[in-house]
C-alpha positions as CSV (number, residue, x, y, z in Angstrom):
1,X,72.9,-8.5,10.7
2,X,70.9,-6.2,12.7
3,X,70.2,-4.1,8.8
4,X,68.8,-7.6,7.4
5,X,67.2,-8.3,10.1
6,X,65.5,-4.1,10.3
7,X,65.1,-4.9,5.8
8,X,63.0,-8.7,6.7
9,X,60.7,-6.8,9.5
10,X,60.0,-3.6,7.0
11,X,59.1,-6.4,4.5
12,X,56.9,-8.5,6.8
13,X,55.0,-5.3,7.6
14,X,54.3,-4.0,3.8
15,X,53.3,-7.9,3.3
16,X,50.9,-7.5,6.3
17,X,49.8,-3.9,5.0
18,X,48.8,-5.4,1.6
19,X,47.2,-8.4,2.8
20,X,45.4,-5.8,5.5
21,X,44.2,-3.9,2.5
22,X,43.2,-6.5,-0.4
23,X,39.7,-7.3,1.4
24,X,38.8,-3.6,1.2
25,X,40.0,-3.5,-2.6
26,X,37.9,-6.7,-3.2
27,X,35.0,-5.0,-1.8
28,X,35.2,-1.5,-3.7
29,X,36.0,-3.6,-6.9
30,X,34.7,-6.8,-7.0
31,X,30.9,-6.8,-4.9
32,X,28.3,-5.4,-7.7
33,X,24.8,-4.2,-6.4
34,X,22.3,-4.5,-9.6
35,X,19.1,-2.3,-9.2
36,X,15.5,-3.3,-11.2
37,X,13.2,-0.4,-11.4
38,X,8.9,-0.9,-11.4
39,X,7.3,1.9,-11.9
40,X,3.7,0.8,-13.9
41,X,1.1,-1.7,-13.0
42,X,2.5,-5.5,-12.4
43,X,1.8,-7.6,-15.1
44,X,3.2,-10.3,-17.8
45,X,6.0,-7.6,-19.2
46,X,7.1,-7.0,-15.0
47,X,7.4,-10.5,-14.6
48,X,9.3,-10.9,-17.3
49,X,11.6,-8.3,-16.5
50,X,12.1,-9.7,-12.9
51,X,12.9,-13.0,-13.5
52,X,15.3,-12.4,-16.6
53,X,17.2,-9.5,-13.9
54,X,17.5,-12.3,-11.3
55,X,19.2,-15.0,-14.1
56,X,21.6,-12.3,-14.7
57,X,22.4,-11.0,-10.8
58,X,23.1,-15.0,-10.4
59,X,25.3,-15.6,-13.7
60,X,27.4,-12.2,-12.5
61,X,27.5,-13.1,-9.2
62,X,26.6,-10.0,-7.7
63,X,25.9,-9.3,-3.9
64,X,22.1,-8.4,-4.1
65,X,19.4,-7.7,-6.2
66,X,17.6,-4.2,-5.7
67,X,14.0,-4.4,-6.5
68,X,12.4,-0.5,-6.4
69,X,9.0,-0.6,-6.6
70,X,6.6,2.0,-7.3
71,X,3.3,0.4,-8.4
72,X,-0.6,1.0,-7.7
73,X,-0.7,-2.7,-8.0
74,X,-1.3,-5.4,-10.6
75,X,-2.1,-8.8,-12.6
76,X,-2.5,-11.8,-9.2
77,X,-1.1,-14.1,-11.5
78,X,2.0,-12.0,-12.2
79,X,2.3,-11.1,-8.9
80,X,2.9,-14.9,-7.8
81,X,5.0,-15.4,-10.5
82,X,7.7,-12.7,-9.5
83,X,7.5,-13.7,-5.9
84,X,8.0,-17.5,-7.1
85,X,11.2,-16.1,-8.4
86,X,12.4,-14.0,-5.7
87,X,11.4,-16.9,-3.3
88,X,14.0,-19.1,-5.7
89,X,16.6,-16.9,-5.9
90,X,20.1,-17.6,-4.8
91,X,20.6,-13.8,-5.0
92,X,19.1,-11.9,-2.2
93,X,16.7,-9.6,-3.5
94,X,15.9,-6.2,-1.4
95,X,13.0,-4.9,-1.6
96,X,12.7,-1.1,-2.1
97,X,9.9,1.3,-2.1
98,X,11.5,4.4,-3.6
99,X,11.4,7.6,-4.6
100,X,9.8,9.8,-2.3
101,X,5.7,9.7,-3.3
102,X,5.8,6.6,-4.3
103,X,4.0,3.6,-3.5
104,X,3.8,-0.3,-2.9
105,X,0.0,-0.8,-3.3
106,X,-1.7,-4.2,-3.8
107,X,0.4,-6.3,-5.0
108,X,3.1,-4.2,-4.4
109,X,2.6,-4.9,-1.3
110,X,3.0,-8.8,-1.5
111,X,5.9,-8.6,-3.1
112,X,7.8,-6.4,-0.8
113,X,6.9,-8.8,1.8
114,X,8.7,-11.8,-0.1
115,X,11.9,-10.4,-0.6
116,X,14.6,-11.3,1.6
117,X,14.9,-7.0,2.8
118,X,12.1,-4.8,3.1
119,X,13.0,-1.0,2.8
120,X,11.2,2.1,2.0
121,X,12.1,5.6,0.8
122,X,10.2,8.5,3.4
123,X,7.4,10.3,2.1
124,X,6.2,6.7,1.0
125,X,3.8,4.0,1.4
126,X,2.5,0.7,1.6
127,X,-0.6,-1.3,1.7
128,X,-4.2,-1.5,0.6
129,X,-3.7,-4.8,-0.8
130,X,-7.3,-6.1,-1.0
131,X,-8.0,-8.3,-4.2
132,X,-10.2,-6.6,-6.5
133,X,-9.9,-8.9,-9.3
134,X,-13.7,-10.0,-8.4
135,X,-16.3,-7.9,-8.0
136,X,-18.0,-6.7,-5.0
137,X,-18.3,-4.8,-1.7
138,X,-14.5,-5.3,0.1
139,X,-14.5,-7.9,2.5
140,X,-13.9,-7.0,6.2
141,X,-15.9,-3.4,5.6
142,X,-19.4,-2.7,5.6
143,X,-21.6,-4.2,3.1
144,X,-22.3,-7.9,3.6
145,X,-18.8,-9.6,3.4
146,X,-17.8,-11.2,6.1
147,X,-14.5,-10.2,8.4
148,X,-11.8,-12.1,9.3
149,X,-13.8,-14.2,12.2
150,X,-16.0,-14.6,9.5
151,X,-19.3,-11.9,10.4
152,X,-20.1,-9.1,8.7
153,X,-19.1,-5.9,10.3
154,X,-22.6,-4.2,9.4
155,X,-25.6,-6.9,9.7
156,X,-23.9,-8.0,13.6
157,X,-23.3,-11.8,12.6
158,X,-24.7,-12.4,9.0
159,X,-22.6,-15.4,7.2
160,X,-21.9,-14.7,3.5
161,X,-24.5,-15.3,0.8
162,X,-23.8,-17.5,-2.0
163,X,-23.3,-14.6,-4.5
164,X,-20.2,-13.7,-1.9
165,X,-18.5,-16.9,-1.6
166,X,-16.4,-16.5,-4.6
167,X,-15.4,-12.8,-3.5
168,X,-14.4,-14.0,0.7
169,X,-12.7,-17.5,-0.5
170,X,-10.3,-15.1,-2.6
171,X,-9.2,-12.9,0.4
172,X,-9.0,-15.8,2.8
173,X,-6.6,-17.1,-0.1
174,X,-4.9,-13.7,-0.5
175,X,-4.8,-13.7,3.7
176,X,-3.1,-17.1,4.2
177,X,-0.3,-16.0,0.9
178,X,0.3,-12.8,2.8
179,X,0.4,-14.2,6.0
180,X,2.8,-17.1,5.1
181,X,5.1,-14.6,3.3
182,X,5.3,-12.7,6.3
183,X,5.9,-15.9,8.4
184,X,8.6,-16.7,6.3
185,X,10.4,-13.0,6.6
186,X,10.0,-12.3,10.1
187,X,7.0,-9.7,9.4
188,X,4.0,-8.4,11.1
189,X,1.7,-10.8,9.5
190,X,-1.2,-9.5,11.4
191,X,-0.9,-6.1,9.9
192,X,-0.4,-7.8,6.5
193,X,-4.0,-9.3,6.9
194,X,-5.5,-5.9,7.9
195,X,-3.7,-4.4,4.6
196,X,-5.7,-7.3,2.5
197,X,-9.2,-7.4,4.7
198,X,-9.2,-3.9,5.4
199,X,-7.2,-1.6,2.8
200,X,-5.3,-0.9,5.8
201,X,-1.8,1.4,4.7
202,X,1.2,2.5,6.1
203,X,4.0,5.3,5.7
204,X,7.7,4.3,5.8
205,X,7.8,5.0,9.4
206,X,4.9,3.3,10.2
207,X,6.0,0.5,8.8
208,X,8.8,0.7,10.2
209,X,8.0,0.6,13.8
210,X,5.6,-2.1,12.8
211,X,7.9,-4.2,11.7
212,X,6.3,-4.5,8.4
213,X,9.8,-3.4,7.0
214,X,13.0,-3.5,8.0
215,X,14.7,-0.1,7.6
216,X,14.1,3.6,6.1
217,X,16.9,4.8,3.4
218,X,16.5,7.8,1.9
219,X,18.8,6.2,-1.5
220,X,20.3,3.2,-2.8
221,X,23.6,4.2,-1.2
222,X,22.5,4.6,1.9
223,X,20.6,1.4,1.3
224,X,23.5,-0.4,0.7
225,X,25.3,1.1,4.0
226,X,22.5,-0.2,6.0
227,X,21.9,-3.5,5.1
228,X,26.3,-3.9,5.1
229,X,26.6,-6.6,7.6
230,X,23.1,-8.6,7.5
231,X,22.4,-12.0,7.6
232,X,19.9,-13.8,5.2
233,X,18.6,-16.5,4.2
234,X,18.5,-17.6,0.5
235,X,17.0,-20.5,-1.9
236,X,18.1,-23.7,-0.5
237,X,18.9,-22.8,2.9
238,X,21.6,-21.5,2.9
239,X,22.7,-18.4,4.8
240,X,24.6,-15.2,3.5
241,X,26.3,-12.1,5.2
242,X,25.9,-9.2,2.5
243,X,29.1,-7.0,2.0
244,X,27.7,-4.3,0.3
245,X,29.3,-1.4,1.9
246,X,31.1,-0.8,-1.4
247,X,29.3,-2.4,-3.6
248,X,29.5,-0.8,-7.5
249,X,25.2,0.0,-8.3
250,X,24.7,-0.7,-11.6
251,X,20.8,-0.7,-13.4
252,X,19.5,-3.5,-15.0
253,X,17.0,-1.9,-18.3
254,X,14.3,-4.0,-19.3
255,X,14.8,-5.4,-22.9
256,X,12.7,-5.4,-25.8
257,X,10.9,-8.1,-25.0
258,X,9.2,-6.5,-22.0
259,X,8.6,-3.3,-23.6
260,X,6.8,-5.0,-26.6
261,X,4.6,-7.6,-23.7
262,X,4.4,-3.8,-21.3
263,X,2.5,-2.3,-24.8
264,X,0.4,-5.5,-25.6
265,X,-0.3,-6.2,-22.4
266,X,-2.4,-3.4,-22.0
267,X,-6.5,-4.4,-22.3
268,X,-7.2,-1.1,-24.2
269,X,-4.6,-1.9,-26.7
270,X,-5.2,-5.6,-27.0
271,X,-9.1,-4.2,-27.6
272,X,-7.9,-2.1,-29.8
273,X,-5.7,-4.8,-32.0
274,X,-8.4,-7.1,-32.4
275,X,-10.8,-4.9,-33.9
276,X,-8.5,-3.3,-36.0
277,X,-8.0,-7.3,-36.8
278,X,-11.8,-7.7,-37.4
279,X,-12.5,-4.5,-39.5
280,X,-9.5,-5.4,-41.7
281,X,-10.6,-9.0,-42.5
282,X,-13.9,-7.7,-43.1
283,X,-12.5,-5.4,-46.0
284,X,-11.0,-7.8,-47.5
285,X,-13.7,-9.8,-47.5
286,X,-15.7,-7.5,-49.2
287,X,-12.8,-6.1,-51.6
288,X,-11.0,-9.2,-52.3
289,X,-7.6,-9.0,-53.7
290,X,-7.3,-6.0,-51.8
291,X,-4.2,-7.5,-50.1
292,X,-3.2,-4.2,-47.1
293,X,-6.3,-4.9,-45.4
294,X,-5.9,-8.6,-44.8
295,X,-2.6,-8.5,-44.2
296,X,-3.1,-5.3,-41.1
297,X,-5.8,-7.3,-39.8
298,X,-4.5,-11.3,-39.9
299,X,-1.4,-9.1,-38.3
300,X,-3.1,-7.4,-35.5
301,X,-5.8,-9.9,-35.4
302,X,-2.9,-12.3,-34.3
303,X,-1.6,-9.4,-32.0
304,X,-4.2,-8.8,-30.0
305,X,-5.3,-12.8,-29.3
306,X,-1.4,-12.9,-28.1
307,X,-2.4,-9.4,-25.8
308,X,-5.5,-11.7,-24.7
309,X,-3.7,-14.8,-23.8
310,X,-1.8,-12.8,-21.4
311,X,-4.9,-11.2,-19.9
312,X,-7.2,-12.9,-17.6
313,X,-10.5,-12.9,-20.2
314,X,-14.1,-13.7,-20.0
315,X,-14.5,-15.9,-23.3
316,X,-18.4,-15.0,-22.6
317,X,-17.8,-11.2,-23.4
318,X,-15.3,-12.4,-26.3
319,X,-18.4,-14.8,-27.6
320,X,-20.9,-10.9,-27.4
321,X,-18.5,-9.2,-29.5
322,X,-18.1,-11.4,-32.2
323,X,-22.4,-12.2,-32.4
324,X,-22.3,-8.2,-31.9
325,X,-19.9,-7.6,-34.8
326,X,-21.9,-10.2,-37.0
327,X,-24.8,-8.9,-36.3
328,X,-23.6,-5.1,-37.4
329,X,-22.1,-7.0,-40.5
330,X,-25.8,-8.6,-41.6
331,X,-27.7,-5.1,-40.3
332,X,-25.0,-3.7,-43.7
333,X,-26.2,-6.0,-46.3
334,X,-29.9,-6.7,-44.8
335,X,-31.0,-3.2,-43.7
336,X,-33.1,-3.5,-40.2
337,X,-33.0,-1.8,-37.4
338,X,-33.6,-4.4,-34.9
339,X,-30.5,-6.3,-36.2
340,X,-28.4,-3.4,-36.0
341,X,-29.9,-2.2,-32.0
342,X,-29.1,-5.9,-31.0
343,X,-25.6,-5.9,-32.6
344,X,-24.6,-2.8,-30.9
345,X,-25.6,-4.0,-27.3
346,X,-24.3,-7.2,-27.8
347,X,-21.1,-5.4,-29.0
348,X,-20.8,-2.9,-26.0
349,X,-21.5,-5.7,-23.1
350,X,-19.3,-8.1,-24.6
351,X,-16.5,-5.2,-24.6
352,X,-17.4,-4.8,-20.8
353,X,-17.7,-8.1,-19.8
354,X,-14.3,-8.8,-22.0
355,X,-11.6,-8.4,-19.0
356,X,-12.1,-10.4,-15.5
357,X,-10.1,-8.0,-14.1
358,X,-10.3,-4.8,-11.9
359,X,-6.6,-4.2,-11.1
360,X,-5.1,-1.1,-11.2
361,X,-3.8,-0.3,-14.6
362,X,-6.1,-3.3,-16.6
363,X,-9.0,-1.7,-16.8
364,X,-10.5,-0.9,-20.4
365,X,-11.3,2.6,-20.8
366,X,-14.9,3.5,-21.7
367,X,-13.4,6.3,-24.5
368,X,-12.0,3.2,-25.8
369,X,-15.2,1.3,-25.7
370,X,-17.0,4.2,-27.0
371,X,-14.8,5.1,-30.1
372,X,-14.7,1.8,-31.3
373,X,-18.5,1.9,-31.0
374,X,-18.8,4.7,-33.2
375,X,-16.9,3.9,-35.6
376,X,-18.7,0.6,-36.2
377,X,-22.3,1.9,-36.4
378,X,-20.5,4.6,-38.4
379,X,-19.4,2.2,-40.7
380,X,-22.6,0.0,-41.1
381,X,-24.4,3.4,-41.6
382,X,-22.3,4.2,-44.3
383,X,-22.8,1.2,-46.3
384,X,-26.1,1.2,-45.6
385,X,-26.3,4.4,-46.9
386,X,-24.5,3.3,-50.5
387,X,-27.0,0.4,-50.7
388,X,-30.0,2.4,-50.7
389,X,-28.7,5.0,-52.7
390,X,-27.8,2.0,-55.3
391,X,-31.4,0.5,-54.6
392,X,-32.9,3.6,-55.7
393,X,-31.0,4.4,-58.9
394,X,-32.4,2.9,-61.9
395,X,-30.9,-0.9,-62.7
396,X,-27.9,-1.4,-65.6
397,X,-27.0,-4.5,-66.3
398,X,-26.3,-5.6,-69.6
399,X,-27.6,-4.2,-72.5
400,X,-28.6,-1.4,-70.3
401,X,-25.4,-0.5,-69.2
402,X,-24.2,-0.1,-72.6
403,X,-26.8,2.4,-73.6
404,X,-25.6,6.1,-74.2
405,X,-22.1,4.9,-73.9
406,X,-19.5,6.7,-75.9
407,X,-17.7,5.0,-78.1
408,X,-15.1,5.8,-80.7
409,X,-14.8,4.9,-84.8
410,X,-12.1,2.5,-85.2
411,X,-12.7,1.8,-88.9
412,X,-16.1,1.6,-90.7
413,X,-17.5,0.3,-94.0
414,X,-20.9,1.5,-95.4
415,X,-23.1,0.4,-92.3
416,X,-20.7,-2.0,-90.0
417,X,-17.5,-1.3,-88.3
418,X,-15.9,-2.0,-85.4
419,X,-15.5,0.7,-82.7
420,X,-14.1,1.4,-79.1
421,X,-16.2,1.5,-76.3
422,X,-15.7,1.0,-72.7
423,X,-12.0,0.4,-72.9
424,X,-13.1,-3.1,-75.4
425,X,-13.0,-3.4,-79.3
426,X,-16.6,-4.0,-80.6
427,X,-18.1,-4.9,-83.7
428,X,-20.7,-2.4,-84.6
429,X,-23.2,-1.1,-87.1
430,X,-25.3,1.7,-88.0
431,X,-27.9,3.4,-90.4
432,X,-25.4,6.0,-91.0
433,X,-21.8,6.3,-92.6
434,X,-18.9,7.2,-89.7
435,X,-15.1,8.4,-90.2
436,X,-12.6,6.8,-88.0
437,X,-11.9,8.8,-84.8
438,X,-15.1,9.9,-85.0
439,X,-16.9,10.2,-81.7
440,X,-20.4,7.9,-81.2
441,X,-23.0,7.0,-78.9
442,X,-24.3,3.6,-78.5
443,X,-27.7,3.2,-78.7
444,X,-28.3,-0.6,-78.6
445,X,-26.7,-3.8,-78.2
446,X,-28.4,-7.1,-80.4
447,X,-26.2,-10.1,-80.0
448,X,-22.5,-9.4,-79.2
449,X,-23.0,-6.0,-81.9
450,X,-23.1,-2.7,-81.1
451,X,-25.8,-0.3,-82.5
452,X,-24.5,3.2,-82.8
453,X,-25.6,6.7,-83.8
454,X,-24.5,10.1,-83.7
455,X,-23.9,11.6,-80.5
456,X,-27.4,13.9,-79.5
457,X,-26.4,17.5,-79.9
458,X,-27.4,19.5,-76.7
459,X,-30.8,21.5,-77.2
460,X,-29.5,24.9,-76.8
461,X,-26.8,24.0,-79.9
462,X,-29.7,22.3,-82.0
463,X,-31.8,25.6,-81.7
464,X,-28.6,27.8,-82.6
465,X,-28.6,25.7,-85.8
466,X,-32.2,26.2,-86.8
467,X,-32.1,30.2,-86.1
């Protein structure tokens, strides 16, 4: 009795071991930690890559979302979208600034403030997140724009002109978004506003003892070891402890979609498309049944009004270009060199006015500008070149062109034959009597009848004969 009763014990114990064990298994084998990497300038192809990351954290149910930024900054518009999504999520997102030397700039910096965990690698930063998407001096430093009680930190007191309105209702916007993200996560939303009115940056342990984050980890595993135990607060209301301890990191790649939206996304390649759009249209205008060059340009034509349609545009600068590129067209066939002057201008500010955008990483390049410049006046000089050159050679139309053709005896009787000349079977005649094969020159053309002779002999072989 006393051996059943020592067996039942030793089996209630192993029970209770197992049981003890099996939420520690769970957590080395079941909680997943997926990781989404940024490392360019925020724009269509990021968001992209964001949201499609989060739809898949939430259909694998894994514990959180990593988010590692490292960014200079980016498209507003994209910006909002991603943080729309994080905001959404059911799967709380941490927001990581990581590897050492990187950065969360701009709006880099807005987005680490919406995620649900704010960490940052050391040897890193955060901040300057003024909006630079209009032009102008940077509200909040000297120059005329007012700070945030509304004066301007260099005049003592001046209120904004009218030419600044557009620039300070944009950082008063950017201010209350920042501000309300930081309300939202428990951050120091003063030193958020700072970061948008005054470039204002931080390292990791600034921030840190700012409370503009909310720890330092030097990796993802230590990440995940820290933030083991935390409370937050997802879509919907509703509250989750993270077990991440032992969670399994796996990277989330960005498909092909945002690779092909990261290349077309980018103003100097969408610049580049259209024109390569443009100059192939134009060929085939001029060549028709050409086929390559219409079919490249409708191509990249198409291409690059997709790359536009994802880029904030001025459809002013878009109207320059084309007059620009139309009046280069008419400056080819109608040689003047007003034309041609206003054509190029019109062309190069309409490039620079194309983009209303001065984010980091959407800026067209000026080599960019410049190139496609020259190889437009370069074109319109060459055909302008052909046309005068064809202006100065002597007319041949018609009859004319047929003068002092060869031509070749096909068969020939007394004075009439027919012969071939310019690739066509003629009827001919002549004063003298040929041999078929016989090689001719054409020296008139009456009718639809070709007049032909003998072919002139050279002067040096007509004065051999006579010696």
């Amino acid at each position: 009795m006393q051996t059943a009763k020592a067996a039942f014990v030793a089996a209630m114990a192993i029970v209770a071991l197992i049981v003890s064990l099996r939420p520690g298994s769970a957590e080395v084998s079941g909680s997943l930690a997926l990781i989404i990497s940024i490392d360019r300038a925020i724009g269509p192809a990021s968001a992209s890559y964001v949201k499609d990351a989060l739809v898949t954290a939430r259909e694998r149910r894994a514990e959180i979302i990593i988010l590692r930024l490292n960014t200079p900054g980016g498209l507003n518009t994209s910006m909002r979208e991603i943080i729309r999504d994080v905001l959404a999520s059911s799967v709380p997102v941490v927001g990581y600034v990581a590897p050492s030397g990187a950065h969360a700039a701009s709006a880099g910096t807005y987005i680490l403030y919406a995620t649900h965990i704010a960490a940052m690698a050391p040897g890193t930063n955060i901040g300057a997140a003024t909006p630079v998407q209009i032009g102008g001096p940077i509200p909040g430093l000297p120059g005329g724009i007012p700070d945030k009680d509304g004066k301007d930190k260099k005049d003592g007191g001046r209120q904004p002109e009218a030419k600044d309105t557009m620039t300070a209702k944009a950082t008063n916007d950017a201010v209350a978004f920042i501000r309300s993200l930081a309300e939202l996560r428990g951050r120091n939303a003063d030193w958020a506003e700072r970061a948008v009115r005054e470039a204002a940056t931080l390292s990791a342990n600034g921030a840190l003892q700012a409370s503009v984050i909310d720890l330092v980890a030097r990796d993802p595993a230590e990440l995940l070891r820290q933030v083991d135990g935390r409370t937050v607060e997802v879509a919907g209301g509703k509250t989750q402890r993270l077990n991440t301890k032992y969670a399994i990191l796996e990277a989330i790649d960005p498909g092909w979609i945002s690779h092909f939206l990261t290349i077309i996304a980018d103003p100097n390649v969408a610049f580049i498309l259209l024109m390569i759009g443009i100059y192939g249209l134009i060929f085939e205008f001029m060549s028709p049944g050409a086929v390559a060059p219409g079919v490249v340009g409708t191509i990249c034509l198409l291409l690059g009004l997709y790359s536009l349609n994802l880029l904030p545009i001025n459809y002013a600068g878009f109207a320059l270009m084309l007059i620009g590129i139309a009046l280069l067209t008419i400056e080819a066939f109608n040689p003047t060199i007003v034309i041609g002057l206003g054509g190029v201008i019109a062309f190069v500010l309409g490039a620079l006015m194309l983009f209303r955008v001065e984010a980091p990483g959407y800026r067209l390049s000026w080599w960019v500008i410049g190139t496609t410049v020259a190889v437009f006046v370069g074109f319109v000089v060459v055909v302008l070149g052909s046309l005068r050159r064809a202006g100065k050679g002597p007319i041949r139309v018609g009859a004319q062109a047929m003068r002092g053709l060869p031509a070749e005896i096909l068969d020939w009787s007394e004075n009439e034959g027919h012969v071939l000349a310019h690739g066509e079977r003629w009827q001919a005649r002549g004063a003298e009597t040929f041999r078929p094969g016989e090689t001719v020159e054409v020296a008139n053309i009456i009718d639809l009848t070709l007049v032909v002779r003998r072919t002139s002999a050279p002067p040096e072989t007509e004065a051999q004969h006579d010696a």
